[in-house]
C-alpha positions as CSV (number, residue, x, y, z in Angstrom):
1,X,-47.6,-23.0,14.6
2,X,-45.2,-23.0,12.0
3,X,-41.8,-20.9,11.8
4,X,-42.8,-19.0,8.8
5,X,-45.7,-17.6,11.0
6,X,-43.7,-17.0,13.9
7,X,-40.8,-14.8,11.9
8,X,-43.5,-12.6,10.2
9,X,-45.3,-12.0,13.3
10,X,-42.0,-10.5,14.8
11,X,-40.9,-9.1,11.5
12,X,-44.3,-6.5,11.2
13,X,-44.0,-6.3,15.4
14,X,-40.5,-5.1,14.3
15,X,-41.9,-2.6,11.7
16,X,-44.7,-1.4,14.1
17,X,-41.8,-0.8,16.3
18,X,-39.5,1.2,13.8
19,X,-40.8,4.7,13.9
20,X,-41.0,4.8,18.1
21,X,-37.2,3.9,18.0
22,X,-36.7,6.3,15.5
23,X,-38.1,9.0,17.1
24,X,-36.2,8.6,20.5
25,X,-33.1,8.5,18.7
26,X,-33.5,11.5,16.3
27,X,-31.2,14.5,17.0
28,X,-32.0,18.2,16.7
29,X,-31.8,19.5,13.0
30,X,-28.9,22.0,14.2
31,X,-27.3,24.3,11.4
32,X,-23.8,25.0,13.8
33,X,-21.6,21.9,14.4
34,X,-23.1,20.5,17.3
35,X,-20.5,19.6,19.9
36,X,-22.7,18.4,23.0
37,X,-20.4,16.6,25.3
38,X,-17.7,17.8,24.3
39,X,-14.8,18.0,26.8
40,X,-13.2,22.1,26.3
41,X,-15.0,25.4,26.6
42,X,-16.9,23.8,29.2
43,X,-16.2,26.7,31.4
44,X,-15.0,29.9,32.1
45,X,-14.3,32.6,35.0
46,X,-13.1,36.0,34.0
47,X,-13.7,39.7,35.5
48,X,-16.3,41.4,33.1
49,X,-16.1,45.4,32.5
50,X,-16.8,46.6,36.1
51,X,-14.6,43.5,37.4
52,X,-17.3,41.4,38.6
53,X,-16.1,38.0,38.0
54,X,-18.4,35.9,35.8
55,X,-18.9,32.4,35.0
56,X,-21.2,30.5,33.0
57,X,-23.5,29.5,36.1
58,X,-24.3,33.0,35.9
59,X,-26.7,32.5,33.2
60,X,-29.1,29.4,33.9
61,X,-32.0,29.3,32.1
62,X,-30.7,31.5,29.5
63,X,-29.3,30.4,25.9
64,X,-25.4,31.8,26.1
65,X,-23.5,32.4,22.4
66,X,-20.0,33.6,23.7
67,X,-18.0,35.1,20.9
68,X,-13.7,35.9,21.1
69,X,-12.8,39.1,19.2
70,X,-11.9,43.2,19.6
71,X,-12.8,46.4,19.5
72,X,-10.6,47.6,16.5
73,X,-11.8,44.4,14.1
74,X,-13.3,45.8,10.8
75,X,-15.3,43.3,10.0
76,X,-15.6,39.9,11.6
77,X,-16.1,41.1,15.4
78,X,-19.3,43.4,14.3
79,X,-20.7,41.2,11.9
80,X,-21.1,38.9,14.7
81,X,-22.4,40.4,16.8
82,X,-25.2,42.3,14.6
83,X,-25.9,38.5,13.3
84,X,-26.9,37.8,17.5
85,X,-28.7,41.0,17.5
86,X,-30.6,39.9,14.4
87,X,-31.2,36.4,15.4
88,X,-32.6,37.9,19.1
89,X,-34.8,40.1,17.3
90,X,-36.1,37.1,14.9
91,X,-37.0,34.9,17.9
92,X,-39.7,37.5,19.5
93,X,-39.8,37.6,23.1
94,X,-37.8,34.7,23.1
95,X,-34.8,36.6,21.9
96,X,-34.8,38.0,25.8
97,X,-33.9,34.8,26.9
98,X,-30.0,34.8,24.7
99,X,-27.2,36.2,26.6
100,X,-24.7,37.8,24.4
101,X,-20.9,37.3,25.8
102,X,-17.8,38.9,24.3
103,X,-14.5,37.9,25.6
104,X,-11.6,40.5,24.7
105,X,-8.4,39.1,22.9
106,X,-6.7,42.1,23.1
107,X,-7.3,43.6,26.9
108,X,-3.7,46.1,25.6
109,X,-6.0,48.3,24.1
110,X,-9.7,47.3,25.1
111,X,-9.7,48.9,28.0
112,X,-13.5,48.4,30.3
113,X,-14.8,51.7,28.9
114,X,-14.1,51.0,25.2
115,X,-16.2,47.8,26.0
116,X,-18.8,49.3,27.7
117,X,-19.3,51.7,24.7
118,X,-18.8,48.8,22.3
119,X,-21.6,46.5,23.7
120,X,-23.7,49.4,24.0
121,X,-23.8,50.1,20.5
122,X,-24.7,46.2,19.2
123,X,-27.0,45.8,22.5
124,X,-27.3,46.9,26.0
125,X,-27.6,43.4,27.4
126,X,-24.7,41.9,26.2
127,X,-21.6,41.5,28.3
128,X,-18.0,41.9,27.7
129,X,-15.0,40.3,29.7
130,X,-11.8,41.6,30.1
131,X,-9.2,38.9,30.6
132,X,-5.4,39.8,31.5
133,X,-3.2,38.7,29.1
134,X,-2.4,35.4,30.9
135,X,-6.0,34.3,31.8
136,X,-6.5,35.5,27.6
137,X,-3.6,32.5,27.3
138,X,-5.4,30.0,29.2
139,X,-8.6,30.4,28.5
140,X,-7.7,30.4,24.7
141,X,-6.0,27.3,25.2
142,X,-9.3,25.6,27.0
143,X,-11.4,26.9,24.1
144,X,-9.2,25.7,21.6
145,X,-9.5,29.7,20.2
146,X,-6.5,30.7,17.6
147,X,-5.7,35.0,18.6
148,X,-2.4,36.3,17.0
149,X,-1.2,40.1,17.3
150,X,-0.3,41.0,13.5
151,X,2.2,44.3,13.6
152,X,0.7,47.8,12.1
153,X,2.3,50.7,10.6
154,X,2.6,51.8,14.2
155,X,2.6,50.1,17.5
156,X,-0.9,50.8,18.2
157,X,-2.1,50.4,14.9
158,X,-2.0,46.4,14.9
159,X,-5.0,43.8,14.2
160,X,-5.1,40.6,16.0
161,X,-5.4,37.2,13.6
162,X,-8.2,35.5,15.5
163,X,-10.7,32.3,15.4
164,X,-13.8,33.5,13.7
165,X,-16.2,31.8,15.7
166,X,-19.3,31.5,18.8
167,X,-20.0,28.9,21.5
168,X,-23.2,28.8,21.9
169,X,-24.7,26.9,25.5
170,X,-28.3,25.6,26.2
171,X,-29.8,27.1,29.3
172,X,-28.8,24.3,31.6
173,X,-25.4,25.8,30.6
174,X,-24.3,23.0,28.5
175,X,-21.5,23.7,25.7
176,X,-23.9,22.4,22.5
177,X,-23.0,24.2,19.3
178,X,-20.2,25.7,17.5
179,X,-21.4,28.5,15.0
180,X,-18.7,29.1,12.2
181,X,-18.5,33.1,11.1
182,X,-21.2,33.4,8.0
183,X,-24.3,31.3,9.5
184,X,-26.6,34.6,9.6
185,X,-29.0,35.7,11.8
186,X,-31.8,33.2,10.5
187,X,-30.0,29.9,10.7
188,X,-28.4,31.2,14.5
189,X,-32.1,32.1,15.8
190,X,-33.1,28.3,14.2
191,X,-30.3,26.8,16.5
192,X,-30.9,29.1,19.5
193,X,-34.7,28.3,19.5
194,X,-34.4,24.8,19.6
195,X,-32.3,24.9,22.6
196,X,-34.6,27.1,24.1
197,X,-37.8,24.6,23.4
């Protein structure tokens, strides 16, 4: 048989083959930055409002988006987590399956009850944990999470400078996304349903 025949024959075999490698290789159409595999915020082991200690074993089988702010922030903290609330509500009856987390950056004033009261009023089911200031400084560090005290008129009145960002896990309790503040509720419950296929 001659060459010619030969190369073509493996060239449209080739072809034939293209869209089955394709397809194995294709990754998930995310809208946050996907960071599967990536080696911080892996983990994490902090007391939550009655001081149970939690970790993110806890929530297998559940899609986890763990978010770093306080009480006292006007704008970013609730924005946040009314865009989760949103995006729960957008996925149906999958929503029940997203655990909202919020990790305190300022346990001097957000005391368990203030965080009680303010996870109630966003969503019963979400949880908040209440670090001590040096598990705050190491967890921070793990998580790569920028928090700064910024001084007030008074010495309660301050506002902390803070990374204005969620984690978001898949329900085998894999780190996989990193939602910048601003996505909104629809692209979040995109991201959160494909984990949850």
């Amino acid at each position: 048989m001659p060459t010619h025949l030969n190369l073509n024959r493996r060239t449209c075999l080739g072809l034939a083959m293209l869209p089955w490698f394709c397809a194995c290789s294709e990754k998930m159409a995310f809208k946050s930055i996907d960071i599967t595999g990536a080696n911080y915020a892996t983990e994490l082991e902090l007391p939550d409002t009655e001081g149970r200690v939690r970790r993110l074993s806890d929530f297998k089988g559940q899609a986890v988006v763990l978010f770093f702010g306080y009480t006292q922030c006007p704008d970013v903290c609730p924005t946040t987590l009314q865009e989760l609330t949103q995006a729960r509500q957008l996925l149906g009856p999958l929503g029940e399956k997203v655990q909202g987390i919020f990790v305190t950056i300022d346990p001097e004033r957000d005391t368990a009850e203030v965080l009680r009261a303010y996870m109630q009023s966003f969503d019963s089911s979400y949880l908040a944990l209440v670090p001590s200031a040096e598990q705050l400084a190491q967890v921070a560090k793990f998580y790569k999470v920028y928090y700064k005290k910024s001084q007030g008129k008074t010495p309660t009145s301050y506002t902390m400078d803070h990374t204005a960002a969620s984690f978001v896990y898949d329900p085998q309790g894999r780190i996989r996304l990193y939602t910048r503040y601003g996505l909104g509720p629809q692209a979040l419950a995109d991201d959160l349903r494909l984990l949850l296929k």
